[in-house]
C-alpha positions as CSV (number, residue, x, y, z in Angstrom):
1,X,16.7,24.6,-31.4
2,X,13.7,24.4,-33.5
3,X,12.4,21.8,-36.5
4,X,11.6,23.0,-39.6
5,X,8.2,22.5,-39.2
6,X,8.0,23.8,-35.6
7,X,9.9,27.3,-37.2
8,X,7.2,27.4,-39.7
9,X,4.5,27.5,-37.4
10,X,5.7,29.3,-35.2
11,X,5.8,32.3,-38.1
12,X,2.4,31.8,-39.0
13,X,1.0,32.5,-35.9
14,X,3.7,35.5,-35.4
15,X,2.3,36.7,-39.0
16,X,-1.6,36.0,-38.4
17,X,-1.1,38.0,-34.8
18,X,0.5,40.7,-36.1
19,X,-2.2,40.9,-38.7
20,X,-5.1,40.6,-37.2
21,X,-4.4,40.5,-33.5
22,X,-6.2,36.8,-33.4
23,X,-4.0,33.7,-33.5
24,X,-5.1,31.1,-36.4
25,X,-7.7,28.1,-35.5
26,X,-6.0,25.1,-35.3
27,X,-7.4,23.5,-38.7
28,X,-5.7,26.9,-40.5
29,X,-2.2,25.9,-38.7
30,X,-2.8,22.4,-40.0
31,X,-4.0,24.0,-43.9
32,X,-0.8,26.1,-43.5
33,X,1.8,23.8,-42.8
34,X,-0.2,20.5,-45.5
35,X,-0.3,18.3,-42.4
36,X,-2.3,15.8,-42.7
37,X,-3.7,15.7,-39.0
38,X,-4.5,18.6,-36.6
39,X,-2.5,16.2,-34.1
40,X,0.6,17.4,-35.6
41,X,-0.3,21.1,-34.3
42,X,-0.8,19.4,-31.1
43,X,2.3,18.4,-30.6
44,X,4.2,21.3,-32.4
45,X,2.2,24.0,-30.2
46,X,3.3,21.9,-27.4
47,X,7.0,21.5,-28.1
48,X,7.1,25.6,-28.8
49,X,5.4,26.0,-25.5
50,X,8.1,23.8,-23.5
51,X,11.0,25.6,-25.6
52,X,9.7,29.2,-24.8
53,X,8.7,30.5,-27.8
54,X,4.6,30.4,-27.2
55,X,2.4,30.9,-24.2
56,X,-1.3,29.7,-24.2
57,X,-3.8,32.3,-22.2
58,X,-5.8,30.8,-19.9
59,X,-9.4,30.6,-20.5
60,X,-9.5,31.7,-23.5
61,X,-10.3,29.9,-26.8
62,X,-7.3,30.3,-29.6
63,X,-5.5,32.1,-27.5
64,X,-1.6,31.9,-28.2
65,X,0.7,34.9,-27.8
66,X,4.2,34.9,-29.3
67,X,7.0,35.1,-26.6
68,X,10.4,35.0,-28.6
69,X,11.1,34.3,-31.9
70,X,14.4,32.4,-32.9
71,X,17.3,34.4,-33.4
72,X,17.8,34.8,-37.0
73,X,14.1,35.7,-37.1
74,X,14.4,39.5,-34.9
75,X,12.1,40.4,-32.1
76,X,8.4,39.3,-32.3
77,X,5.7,41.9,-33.4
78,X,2.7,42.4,-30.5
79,X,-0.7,43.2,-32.3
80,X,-1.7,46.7,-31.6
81,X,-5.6,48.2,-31.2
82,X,-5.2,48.9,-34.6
83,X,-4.0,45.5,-36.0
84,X,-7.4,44.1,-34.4
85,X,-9.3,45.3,-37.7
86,X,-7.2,45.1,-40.5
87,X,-8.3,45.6,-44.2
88,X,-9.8,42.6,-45.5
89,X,-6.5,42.0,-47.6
90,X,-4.6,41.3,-45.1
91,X,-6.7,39.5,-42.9
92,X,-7.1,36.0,-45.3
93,X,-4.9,33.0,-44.4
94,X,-2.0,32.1,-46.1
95,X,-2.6,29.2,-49.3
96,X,-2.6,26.1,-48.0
97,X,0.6,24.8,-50.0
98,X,3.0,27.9,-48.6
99,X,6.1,25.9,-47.7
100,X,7.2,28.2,-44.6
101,X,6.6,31.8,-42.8
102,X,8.4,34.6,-41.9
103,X,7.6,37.5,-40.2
104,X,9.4,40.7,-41.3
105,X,11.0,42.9,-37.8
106,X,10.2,46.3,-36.8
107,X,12.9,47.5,-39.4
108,X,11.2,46.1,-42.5
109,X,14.3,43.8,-43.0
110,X,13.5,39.9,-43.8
111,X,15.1,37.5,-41.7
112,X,17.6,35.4,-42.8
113,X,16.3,32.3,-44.1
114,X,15.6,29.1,-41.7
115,X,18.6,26.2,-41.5
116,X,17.2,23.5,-39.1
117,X,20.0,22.2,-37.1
118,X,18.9,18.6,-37.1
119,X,20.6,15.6,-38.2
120,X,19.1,14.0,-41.7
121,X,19.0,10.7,-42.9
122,X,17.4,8.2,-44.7
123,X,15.7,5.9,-42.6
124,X,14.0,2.9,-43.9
125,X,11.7,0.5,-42.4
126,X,13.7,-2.8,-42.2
127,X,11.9,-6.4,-41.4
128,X,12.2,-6.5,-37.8
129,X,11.9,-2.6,-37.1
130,X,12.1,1.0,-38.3
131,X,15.3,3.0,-37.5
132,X,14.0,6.5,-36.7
133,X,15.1,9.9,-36.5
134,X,12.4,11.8,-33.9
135,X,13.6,15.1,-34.7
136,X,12.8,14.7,-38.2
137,X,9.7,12.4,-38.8
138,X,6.1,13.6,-37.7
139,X,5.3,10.0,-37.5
140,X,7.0,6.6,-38.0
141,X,5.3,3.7,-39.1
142,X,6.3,0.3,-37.0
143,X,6.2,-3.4,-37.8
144,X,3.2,-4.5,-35.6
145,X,5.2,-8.4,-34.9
146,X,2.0,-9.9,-33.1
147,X,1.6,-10.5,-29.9
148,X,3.4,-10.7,-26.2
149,X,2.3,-11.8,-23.1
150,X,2.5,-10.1,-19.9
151,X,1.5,-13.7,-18.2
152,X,2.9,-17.0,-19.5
153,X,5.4,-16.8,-22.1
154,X,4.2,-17.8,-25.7
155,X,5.4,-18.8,-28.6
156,X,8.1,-16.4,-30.0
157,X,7.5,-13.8,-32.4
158,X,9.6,-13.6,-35.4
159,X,7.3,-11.8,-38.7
160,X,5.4,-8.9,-39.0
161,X,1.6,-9.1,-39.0
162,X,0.8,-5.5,-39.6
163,X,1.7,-2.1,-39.2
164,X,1.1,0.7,-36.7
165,X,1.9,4.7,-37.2
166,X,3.5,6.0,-34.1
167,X,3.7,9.7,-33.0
168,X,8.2,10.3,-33.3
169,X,7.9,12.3,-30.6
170,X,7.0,8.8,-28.4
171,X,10.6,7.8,-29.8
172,X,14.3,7.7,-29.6
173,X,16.5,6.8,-31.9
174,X,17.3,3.4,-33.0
175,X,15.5,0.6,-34.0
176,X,12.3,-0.2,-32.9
177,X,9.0,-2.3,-33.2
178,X,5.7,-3.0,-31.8
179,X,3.8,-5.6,-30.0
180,X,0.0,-5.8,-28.9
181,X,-0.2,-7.0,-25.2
182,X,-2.2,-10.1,-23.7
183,X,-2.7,-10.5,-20.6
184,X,-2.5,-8.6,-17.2
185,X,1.2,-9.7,-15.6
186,X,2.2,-5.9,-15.6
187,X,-1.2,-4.2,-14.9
188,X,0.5,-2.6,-11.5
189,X,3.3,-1.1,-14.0
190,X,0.4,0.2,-16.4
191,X,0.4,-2.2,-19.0
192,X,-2.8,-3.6,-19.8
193,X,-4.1,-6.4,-22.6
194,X,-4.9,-4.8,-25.3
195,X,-1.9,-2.0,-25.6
196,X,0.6,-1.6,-28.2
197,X,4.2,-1.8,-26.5
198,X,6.8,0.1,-28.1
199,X,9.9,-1.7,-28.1
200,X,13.6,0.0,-28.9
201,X,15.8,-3.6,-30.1
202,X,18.2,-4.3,-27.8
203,X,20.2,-7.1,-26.5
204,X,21.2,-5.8,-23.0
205,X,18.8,-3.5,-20.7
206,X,19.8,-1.7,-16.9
207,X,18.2,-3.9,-13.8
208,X,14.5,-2.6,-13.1
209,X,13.5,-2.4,-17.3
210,X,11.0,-3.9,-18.6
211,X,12.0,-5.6,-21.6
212,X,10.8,-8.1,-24.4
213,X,12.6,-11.8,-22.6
214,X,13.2,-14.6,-25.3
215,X,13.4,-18.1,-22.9
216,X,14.8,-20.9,-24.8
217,X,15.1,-19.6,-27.8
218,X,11.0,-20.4,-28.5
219,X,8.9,-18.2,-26.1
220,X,8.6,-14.4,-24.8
221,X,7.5,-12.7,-22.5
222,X,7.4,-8.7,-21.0
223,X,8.6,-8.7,-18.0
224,X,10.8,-6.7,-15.6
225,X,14.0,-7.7,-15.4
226,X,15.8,-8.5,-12.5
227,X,19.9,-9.8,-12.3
228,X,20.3,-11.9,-9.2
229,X,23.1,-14.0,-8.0
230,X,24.7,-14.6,-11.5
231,X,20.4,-15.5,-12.2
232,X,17.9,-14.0,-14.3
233,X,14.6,-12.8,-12.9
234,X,11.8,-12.2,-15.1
235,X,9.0,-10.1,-12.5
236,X,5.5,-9.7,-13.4
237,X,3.7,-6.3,-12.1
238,X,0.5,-7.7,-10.5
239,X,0.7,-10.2,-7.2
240,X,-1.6,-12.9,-8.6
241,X,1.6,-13.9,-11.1
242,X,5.0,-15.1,-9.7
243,X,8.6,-14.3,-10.6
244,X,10.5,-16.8,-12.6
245,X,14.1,-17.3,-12.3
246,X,16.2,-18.5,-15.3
247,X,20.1,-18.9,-15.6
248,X,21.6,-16.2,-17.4
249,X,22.1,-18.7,-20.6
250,X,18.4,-19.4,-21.1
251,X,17.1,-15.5,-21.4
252,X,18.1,-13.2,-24.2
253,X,16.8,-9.4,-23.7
254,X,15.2,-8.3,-27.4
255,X,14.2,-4.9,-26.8
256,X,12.9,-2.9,-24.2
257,X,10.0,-0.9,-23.6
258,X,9.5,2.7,-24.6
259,X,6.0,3.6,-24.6
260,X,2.7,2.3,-25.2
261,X,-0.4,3.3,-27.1
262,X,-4.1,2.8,-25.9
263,X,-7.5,3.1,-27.4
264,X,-10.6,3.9,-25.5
């Protein structure tokens, strides 16, 4: 099952190889398709790779070859010696605003058209989080809600401060938000100050998760959470901080964590 947009690029670089025999730079994928970022391609090219349809050739620069094309679009076309050096008309790129591609079979029929089978919606951003559909979105934009410690709790978080635009693919569906990190509690689980946590909302999580703690109702923490003897354990990642142990009325899970984002 593709995405629209994953369909679309797909013909393009099935169209450009049969062409000219030379798949399209990445900035013409990115022209092609009117995404804003050639980080899009990225993670298109990579999610045709996974499903099949593409193969990159080692050690060679631009170098994609078209392994199968969906179904309702026939067989895919391999570049012949002659293809290599086509007339000049055929060889420019398609405008920049073409909404989709399609690349005609050996029999000179066109395919039938594209219908994504995805689910559609309207998601909106809501105060506390963004409900997301990651086979739709490119992107979502999260409520950025401050920050968490992985140390001592502080105090808890309840308003947005900013926003942060998340890759989908780095999310399931639901409802989630963002939190920057402080401190180094969980710097054995790979967390470190200074991350973004992604957070899917959530008021129960499975034993082991690490999860966004409210304790009384005023401070939280991220932690891993542990159940034990009708107790709450809220474990750090890094020896120089100690477990706490709460009753189970003094804890409420708020989300748990999903991903994280880094800069260098």
């Amino acid at each position: 099952m593709l995405t629209r947009k994953q369909y679309e690029l797909l013909m393009f670089i099935q169209e450009r190889l049969r062409q000219t025999g030379v798949s399209p730079s990445f900035d013409e994928m990115k022209e092609a398709l009117n995404l804003r970022s050639k980080s899009g391609i990225h993670r298109l090219i990579t999610g045709l790779a996974e499903r099949g349809f593409i193969r990159r050739l080692a050690h060679r620069a631009r170098a994609l070859e078209v392994v199968r094309l969906p179904e309702n679009a026939g067989a895919p076309e391999r570049p012949t010696a002659s293809a290599a050096a086509p007339p000049s008309s055929m060889a420019a790129a398609p405008a920049a605003n073409t909404p989709s591609f399609a690349a005609v079979p050996a029999g000179g029929a066109a395919p039938a058209p594209f219908t994504p089978n995805v689910i559609r919606g309207n998601f909106q951003p809501q105060l506390q989080g963004a409900t997301v559909n990651a086979e739709v979105a490119e992107s979502v934009r999260l409520p950025l809600l401050g920050k968490i410690a992985a140390g001592a709790p502080i105090e808890a978080l309840s308003n947005p401060t900013n926003t942060v635009d998340v890759p989908a693919a780095l999310l399931g569906r639901g409802e989630h938000f963002a939190l920057t990190v402080e401190g180094d509690s969980m710097v054995d689980a790979g967390i470190f100050d200074g991350d973004t946590a992604l957070i899917q909302r959530c008021e129960t999580a499975d034993n082991g998760a690490i999860v966004v703690a409210l304790v009384d109702n005023n401070e939280v923490t991220l932690k891993r959470l542990r159940r034990k003897h009708g107790s709450i354990a809220l474990e750090p990642a890094n020896e120089r901080h100690e477990t706490r142990i709460f009753g189970p009325d003094r804890v409420q899970v708020q989300g748990r964590l999903v991903g994280l984002l880094r800069r260098y």
